[in-house]
Each structure stands twice: as C-alpha cells, then as structure tokens.
N, CA, C and O atoms as a GROMACS GRO file, in nm:
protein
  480
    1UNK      N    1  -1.881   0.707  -0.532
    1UNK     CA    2  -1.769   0.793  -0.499
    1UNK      C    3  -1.682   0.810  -0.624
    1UNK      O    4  -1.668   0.723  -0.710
    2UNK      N    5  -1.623   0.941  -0.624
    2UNK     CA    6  -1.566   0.961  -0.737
    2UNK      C    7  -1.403   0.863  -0.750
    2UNK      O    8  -1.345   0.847  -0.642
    3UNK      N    9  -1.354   0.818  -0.843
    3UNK     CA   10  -1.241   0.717  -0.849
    3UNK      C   11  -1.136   0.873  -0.829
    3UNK      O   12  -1.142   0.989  -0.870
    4UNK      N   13  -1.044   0.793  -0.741
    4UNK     CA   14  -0.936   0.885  -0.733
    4UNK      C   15  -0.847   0.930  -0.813
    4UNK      O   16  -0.801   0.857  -0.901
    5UNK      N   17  -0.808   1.059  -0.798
    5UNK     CA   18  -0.693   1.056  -0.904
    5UNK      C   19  -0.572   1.059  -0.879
    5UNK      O   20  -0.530   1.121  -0.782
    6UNK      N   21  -0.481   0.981  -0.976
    6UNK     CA   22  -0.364   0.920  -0.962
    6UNK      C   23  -0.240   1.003  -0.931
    6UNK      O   24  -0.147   0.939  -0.882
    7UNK      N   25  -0.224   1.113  -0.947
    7UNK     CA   26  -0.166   1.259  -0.891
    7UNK      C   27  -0.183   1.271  -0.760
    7UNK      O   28  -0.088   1.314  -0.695
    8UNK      N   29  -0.265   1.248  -0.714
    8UNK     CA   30  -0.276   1.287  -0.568
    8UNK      C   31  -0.185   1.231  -0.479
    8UNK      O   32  -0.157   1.125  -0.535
    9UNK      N   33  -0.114   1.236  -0.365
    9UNK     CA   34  -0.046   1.183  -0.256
    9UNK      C   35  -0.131   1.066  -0.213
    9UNK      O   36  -0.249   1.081  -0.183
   10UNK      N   37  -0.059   0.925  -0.209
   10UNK     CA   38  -0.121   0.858  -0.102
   10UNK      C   39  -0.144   0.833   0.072
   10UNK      O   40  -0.058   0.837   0.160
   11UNK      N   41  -0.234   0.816   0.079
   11UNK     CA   42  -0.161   0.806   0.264
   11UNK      C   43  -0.094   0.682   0.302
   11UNK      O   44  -0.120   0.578   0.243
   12UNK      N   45  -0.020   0.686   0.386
   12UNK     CA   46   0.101   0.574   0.420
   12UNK      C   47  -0.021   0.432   0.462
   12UNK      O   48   0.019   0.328   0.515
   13UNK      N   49  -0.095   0.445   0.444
   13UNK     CA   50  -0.200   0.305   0.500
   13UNK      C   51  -0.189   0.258   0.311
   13UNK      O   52  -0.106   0.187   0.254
   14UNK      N   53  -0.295   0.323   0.263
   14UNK     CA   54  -0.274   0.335   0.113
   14UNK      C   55  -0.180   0.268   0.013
   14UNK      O   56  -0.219   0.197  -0.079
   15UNK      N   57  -0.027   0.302   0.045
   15UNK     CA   58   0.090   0.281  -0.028
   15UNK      C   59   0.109   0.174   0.063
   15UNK      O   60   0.175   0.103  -0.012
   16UNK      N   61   0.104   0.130   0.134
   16UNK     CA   62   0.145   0.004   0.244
   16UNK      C   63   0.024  -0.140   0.212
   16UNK      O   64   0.051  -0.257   0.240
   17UNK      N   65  -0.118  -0.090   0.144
   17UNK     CA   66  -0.150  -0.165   0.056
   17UNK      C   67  -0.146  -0.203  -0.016
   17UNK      O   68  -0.173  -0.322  -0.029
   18UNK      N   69  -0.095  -0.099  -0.147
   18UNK     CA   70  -0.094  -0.140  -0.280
   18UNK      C   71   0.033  -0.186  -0.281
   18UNK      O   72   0.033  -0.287  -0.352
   19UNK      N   73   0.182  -0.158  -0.222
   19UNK     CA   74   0.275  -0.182  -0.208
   19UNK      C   75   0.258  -0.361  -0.205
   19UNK      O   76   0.281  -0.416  -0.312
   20UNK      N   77   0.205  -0.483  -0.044
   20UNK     CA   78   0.152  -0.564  -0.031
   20UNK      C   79   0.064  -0.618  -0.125
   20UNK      O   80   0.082  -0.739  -0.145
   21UNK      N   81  -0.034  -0.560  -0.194
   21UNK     CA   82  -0.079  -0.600  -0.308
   21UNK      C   83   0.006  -0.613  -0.486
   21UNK      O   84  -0.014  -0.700  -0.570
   22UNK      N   85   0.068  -0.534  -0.491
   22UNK     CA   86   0.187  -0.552  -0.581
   22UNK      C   87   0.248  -0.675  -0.682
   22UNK      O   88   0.286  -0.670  -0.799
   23UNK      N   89   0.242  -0.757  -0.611
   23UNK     CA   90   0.314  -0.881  -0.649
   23UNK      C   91   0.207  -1.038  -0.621
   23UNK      O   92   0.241  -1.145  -0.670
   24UNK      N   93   0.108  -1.026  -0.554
   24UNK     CA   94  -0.022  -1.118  -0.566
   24UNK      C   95  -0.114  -1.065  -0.450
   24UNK      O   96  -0.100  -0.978  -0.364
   25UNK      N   97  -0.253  -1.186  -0.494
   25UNK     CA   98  -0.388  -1.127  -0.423
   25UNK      C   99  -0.323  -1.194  -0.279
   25UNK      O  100  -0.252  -1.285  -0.235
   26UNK      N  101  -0.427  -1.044  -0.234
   26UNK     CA  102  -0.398  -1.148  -0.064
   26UNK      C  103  -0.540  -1.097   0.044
   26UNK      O  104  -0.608  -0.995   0.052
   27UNK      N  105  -0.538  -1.200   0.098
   27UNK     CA  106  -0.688  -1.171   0.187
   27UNK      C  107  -0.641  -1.020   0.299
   27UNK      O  108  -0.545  -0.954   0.260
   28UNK      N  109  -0.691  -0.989   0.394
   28UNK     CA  110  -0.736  -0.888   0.484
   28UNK      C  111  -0.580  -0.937   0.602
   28UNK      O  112  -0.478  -0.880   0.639
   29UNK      N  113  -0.632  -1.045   0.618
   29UNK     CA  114  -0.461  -1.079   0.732
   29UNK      C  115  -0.337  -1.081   0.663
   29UNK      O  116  -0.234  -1.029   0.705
   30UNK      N  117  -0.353  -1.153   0.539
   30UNK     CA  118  -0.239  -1.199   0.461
   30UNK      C  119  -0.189  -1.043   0.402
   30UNK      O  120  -0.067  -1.029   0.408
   31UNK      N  121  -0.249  -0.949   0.358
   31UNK     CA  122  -0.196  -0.774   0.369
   31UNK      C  123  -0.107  -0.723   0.514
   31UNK      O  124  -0.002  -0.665   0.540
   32UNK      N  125  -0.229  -0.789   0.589
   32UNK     CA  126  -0.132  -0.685   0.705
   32UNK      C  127   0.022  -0.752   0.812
   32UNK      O  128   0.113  -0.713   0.885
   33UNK      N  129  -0.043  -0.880   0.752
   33UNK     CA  130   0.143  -0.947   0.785
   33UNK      C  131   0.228  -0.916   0.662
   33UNK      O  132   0.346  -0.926   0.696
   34UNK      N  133   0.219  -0.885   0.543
   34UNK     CA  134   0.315  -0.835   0.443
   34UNK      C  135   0.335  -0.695   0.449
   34UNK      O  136   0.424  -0.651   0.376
   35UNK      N  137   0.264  -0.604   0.529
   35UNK     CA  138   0.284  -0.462   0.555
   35UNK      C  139   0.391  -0.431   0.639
   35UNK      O  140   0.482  -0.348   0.634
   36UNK      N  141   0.340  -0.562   0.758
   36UNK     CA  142   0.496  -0.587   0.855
   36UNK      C  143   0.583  -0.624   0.811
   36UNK      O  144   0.688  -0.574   0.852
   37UNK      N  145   0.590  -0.720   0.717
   37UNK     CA  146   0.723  -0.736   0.718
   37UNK      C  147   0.804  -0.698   0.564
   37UNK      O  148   0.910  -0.742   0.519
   38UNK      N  149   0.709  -0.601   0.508
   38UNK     CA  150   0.793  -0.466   0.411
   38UNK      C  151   0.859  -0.406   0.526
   38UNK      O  152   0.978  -0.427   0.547
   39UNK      N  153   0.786  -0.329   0.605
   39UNK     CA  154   0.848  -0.265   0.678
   39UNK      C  155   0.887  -0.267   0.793
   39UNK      O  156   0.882  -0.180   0.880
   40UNK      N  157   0.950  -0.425   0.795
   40UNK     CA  158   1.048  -0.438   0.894
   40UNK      C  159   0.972  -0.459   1.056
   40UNK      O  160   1.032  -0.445   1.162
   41UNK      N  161   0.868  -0.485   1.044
   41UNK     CA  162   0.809  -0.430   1.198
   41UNK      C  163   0.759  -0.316   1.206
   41UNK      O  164   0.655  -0.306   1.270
   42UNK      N  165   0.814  -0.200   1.147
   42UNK     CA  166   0.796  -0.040   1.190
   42UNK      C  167   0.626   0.007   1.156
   42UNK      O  168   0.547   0.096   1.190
   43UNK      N  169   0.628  -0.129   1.054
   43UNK     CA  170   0.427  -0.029   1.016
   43UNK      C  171   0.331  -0.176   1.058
   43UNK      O  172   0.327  -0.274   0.984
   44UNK      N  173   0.272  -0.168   1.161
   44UNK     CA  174   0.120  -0.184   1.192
   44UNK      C  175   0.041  -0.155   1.216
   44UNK      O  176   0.013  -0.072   1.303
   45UNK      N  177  -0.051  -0.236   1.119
   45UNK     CA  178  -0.192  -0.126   1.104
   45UNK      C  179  -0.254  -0.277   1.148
   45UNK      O  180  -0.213  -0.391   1.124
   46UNK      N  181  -0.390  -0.221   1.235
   46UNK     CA  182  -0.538  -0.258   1.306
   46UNK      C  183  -0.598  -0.302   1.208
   46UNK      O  184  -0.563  -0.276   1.093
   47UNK      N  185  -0.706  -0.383   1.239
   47UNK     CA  186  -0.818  -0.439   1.153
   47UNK      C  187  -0.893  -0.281   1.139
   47UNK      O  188  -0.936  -0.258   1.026
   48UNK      N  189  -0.904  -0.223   1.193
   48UNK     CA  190  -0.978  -0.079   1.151
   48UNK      C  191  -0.939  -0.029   1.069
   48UNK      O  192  -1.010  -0.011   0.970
   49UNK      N  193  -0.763   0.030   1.073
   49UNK     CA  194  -0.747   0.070   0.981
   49UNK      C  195  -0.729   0.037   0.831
   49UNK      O  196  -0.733   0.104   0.728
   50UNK      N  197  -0.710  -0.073   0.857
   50UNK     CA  198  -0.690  -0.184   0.692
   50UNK      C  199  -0.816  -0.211   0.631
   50UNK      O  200  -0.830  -0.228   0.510
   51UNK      N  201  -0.948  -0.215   0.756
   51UNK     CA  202  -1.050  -0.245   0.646
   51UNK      C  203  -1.122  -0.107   0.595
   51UNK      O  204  -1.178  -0.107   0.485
   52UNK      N  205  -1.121  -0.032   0.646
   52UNK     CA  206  -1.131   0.154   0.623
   52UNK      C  207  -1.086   0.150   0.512
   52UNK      O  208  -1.146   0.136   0.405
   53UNK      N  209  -0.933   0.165   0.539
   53UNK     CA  210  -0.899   0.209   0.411
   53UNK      C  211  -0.899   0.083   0.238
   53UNK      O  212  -0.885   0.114   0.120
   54UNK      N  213  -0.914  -0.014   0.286
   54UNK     CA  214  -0.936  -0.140   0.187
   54UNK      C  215  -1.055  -0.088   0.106
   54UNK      O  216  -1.070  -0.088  -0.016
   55UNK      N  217  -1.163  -0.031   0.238
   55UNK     CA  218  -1.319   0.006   0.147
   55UNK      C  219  -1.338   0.114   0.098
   55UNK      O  220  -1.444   0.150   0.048
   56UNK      N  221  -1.208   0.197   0.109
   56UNK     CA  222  -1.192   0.352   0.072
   56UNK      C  223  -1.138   0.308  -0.094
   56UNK      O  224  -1.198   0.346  -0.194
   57UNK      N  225  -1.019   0.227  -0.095
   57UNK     CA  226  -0.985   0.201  -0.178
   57UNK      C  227  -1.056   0.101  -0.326
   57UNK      O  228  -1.037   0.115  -0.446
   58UNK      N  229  -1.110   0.037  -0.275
   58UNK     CA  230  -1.204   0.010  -0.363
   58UNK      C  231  -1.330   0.104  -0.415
   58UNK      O  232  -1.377   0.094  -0.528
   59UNK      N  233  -1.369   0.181  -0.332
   59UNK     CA  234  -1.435   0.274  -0.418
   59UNK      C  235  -1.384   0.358  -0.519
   59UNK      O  236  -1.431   0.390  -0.628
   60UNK      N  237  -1.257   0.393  -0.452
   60UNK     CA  238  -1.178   0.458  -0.559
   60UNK      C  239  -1.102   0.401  -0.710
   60UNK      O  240  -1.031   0.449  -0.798
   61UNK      N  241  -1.175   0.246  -0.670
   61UNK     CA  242  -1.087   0.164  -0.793
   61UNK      C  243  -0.976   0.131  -0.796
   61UNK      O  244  -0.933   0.095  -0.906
   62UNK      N  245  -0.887   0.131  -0.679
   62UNK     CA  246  -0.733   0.131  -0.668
   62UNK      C  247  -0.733  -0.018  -0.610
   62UNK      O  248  -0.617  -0.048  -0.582
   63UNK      N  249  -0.803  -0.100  -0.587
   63UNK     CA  250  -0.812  -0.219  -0.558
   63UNK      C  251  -0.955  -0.326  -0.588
   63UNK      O  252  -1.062  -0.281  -0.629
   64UNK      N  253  -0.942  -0.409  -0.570
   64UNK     CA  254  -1.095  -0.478  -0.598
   64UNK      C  255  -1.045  -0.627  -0.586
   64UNK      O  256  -0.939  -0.687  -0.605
   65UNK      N  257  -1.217  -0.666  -0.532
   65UNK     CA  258  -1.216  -0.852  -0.403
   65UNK      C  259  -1.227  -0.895  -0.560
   65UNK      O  260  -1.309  -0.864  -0.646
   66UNK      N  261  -1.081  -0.997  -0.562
   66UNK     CA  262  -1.032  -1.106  -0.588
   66UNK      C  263  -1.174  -1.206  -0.681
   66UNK      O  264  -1.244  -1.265  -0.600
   67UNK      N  265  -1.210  -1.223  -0.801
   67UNK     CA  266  -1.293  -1.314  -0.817
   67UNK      C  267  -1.249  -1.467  -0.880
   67UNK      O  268  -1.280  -1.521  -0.987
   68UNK      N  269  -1.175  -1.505  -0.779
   68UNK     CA  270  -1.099  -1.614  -0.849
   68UNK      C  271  -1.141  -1.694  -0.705
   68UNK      O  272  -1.126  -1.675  -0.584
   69UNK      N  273  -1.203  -1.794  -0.790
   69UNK     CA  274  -1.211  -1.926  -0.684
   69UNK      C  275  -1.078  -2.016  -0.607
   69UNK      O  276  -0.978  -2.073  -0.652
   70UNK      N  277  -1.120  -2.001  -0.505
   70UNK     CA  278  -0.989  -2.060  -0.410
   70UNK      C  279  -1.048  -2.238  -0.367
   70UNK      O  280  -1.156  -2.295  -0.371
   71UNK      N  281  -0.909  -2.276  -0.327
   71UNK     CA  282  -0.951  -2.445  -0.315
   71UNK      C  283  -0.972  -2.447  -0.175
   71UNK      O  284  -0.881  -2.403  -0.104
   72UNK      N  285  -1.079  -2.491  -0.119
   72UNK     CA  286  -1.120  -2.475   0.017
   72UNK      C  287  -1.043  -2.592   0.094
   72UNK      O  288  -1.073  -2.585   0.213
   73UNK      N  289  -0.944  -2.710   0.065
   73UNK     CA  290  -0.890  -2.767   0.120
   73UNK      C  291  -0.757  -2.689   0.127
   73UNK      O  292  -0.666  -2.767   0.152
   74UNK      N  293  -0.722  -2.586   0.116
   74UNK     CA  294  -0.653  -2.489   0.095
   74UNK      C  295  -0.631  -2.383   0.157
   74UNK      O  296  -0.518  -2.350   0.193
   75UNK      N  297  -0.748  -2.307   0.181
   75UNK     CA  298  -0.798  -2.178   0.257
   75UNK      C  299  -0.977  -2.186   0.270
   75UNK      O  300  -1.064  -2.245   0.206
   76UNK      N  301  -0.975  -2.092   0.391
   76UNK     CA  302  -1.126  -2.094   0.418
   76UNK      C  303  -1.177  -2.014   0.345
   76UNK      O  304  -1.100  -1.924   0.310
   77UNK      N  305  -1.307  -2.005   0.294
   77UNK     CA  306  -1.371  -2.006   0.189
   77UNK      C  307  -1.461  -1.868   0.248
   77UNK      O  308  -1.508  -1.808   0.152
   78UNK      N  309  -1.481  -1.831   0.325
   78UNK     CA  310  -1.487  -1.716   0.411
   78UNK      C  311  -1.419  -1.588   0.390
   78UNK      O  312  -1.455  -1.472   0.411
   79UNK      N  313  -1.264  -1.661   0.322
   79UNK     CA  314  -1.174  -1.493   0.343
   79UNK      C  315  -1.164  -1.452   0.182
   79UNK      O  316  -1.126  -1.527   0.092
   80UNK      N  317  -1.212  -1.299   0.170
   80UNK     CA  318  -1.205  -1.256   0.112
   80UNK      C  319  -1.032  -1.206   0.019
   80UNK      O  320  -0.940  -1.145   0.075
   81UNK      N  321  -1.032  -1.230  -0.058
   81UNK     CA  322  -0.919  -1.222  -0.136
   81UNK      C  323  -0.932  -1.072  -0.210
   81UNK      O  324  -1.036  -1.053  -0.272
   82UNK      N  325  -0.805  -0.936  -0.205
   82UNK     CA  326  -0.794  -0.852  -0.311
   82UNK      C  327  -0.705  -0.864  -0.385
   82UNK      O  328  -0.605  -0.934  -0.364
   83UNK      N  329  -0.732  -0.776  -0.515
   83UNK     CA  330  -0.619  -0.740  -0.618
   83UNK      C  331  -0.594  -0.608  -0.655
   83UNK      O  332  -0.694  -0.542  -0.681
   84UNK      N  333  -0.506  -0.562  -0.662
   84UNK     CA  334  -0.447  -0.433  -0.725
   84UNK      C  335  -0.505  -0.385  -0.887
   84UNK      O  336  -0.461  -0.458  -0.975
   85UNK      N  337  -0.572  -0.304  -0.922
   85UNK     CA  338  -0.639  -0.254  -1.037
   85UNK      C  339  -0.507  -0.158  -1.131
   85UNK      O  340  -0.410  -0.087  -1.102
   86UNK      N  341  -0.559  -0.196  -1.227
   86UNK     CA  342  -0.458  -0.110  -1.309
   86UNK      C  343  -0.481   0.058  -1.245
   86UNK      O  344  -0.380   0.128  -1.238
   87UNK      N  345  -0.574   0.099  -1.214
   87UNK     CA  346  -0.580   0.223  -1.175
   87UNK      C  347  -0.444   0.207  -1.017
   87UNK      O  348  -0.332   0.257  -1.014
   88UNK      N  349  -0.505   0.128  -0.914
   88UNK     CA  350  -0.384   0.091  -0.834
   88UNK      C  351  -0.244   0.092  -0.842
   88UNK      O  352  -0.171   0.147  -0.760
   89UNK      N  353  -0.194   0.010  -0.980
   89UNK     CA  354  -0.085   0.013  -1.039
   89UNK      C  355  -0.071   0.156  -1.075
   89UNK      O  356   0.025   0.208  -1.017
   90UNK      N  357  -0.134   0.233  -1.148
   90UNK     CA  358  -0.080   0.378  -1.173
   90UNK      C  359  -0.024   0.465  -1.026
   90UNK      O  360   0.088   0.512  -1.006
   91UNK      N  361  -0.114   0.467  -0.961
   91UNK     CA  362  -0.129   0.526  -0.834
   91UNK      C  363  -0.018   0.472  -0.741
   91UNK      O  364   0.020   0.554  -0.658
   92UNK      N  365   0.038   0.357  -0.739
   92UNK     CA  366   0.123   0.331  -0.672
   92UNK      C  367   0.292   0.369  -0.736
   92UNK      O  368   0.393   0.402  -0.674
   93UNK      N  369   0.269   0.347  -0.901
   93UNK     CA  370   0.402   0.388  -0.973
   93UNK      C  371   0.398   0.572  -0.972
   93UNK      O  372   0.493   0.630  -1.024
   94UNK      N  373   0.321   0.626  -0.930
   94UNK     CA  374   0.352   0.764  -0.924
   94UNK      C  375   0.409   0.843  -0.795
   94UNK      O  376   0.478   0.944  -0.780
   95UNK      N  377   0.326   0.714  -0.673
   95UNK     CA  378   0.390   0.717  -0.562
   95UNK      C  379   0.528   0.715  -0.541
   95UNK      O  380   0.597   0.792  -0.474
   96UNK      N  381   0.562   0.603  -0.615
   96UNK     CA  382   0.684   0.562  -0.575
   96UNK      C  383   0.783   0.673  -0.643
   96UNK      O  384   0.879   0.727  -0.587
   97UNK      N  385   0.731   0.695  -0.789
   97UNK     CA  386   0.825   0.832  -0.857
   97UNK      C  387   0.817   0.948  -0.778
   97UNK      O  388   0.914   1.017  -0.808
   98UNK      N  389   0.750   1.003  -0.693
   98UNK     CA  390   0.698   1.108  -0.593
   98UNK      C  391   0.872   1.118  -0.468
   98UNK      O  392   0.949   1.207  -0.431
   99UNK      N  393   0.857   0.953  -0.447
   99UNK     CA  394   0.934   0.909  -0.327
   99UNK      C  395   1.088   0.912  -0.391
   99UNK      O  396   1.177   0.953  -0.316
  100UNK      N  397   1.127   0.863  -0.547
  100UNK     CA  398   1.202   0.885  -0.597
  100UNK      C  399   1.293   1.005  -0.614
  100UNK      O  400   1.416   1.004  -0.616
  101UNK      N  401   1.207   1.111  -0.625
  101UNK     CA  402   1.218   1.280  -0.665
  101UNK      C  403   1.299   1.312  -0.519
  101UNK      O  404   1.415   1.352  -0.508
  102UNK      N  405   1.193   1.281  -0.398
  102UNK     CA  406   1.281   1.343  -0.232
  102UNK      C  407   1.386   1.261  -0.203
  102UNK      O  408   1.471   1.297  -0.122
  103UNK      N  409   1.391   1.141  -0.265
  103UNK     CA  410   1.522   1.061  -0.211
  103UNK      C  411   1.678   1.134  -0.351
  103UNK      O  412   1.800   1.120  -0.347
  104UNK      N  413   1.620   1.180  -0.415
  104UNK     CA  414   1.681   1.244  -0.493
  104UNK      C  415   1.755   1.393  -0.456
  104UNK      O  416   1.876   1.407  -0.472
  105UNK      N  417   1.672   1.498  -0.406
  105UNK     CA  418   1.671   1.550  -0.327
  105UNK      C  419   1.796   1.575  -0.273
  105UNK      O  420   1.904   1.623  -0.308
  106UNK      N  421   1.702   1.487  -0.095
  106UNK     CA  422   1.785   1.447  -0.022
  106UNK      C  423   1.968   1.425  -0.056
  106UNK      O  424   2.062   1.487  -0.006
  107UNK      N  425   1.970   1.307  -0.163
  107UNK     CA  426   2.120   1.310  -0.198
  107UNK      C  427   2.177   1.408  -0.231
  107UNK      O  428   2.288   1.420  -0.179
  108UNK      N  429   2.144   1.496  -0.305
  108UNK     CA  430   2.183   1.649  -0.381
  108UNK      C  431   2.235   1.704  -0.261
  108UNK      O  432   2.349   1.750  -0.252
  109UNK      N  433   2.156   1.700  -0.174
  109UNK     CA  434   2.156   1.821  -0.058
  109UNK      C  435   2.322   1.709   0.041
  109UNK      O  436   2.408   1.763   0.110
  110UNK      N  437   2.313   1.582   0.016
  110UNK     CA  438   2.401   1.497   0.083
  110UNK      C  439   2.325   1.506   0.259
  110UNK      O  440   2.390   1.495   0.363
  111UNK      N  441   2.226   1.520   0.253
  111UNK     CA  442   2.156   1.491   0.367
  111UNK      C  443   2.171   1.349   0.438
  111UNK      O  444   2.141   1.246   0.377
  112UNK      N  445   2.211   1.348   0.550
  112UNK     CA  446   2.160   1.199   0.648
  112UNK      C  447   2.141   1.206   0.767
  112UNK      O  448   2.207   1.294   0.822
  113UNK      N  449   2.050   1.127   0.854
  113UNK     CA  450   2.004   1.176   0.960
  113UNK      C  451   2.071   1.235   1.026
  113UNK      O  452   2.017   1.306   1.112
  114UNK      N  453   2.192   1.233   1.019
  114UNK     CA  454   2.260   1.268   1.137
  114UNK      C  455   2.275   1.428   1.064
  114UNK      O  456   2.365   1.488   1.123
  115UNK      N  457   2.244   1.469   1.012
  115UNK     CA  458   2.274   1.604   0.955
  115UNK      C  459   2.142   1.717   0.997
  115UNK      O  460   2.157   1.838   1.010
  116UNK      N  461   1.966   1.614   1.017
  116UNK     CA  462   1.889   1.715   1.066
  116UNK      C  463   1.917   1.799   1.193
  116UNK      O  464   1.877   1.916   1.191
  117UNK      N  465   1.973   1.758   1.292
  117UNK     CA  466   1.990   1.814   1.392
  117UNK      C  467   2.018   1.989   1.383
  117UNK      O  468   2.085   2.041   1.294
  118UNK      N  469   1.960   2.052   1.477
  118UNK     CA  470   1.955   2.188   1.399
  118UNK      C  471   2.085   2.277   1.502
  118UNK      O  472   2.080   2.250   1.622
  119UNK      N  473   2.181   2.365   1.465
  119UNK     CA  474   2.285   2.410   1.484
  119UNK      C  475   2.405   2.321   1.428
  119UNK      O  476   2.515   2.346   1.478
  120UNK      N  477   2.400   2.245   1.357
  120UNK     CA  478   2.494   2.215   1.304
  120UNK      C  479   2.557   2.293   1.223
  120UNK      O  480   2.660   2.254   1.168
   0.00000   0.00000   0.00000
C-alpha cells in the first residue's frame, strides 16, 4: 500500500492514535484507555476499530510494532507493543496545525457554542 501522505486530513480514529502514541509505545488496550482519557470519556473506540485502523496505519508507515523487548515479569509477552514513526510524527504535527488554523478562525469570528444557534 502506498505510505500516506502527510497533507491529507486524518480521521478522528487516526489522530486519537497517534495523539496516544505521542509520548510512549503502548500495546492495543494501553492506546485505547489513553484515547479515553485524552478525551475525557467522549472518544471510544472498539477493538475493531483500533485494530483496523492500527493495520491501516502501519501500512501507511504512520506507526509500527514496537521491537523492543519487554520484561515478562512485567507484562505478558503476548501483547504487542506500537510506536509512532517519524512519518506519524509529521502527520500528526500537520494535524494539529490544520486544528490550529479553525481554532484560529473560530476566535476571529469570536464564535462559541452558544453563538451556532441559527436566528440569532
């Protein structure tokens, strides 16, 4: 598969990985309890969707399984560990400049929720 390119939009599964991946490796559970609690509770994702997109993402090079030996009196020796790829790192810092630009925006305009409501 062709490696993605770093321009493109991520999807919120996507940025809720590399986001969780960011700051150290973490196995398949240890992602999706740090997804929760970035975001507060508001984002859970399924073993479907995390390993989908985990194997989406590694094709694309935006992530890749961990080859660092773990101490099995430690963790089970079973769970697969990822890491964030420098391609990842790009892809996630363009994200976030993407997210930067509308929260930018937004202020200009002095937008807050309470302002979408329409007839105001």
């Amino acid at each position: 598969m062709a490696k993605q390119k770093t321009k493109a939009p991520l999807t919120p599964a996507v940025l809720h990985i590399l986001l969780a991946l960011s700051t150290k490796e973490r196995h398949g559970y240890g992602i999706m309890k740090q997804v929760e609690s970035d975001s507060e509770g508001k984002v859970t994702m399924g073993p479907g969707t995390l390993y989908g997109s985990i194997r989406r993402m590694i094709d694309a090079g935006l992530i890749s399984e961990s080859d660092k030996d773990r101490d099995p009196a430690m963790d089970d020796q079973r769970r697969v560990y990822y890491r964030i790829t420098g391609l990842g790192r790009t892809a996630l810092a363009a994200e976030l400049e993407r997210y930067r630009a509308v929260v930018s925006v937004a202020k200009q305009k002095r937008l807050s929720p309470s302002t979408f409501a329409y007839g105001i």
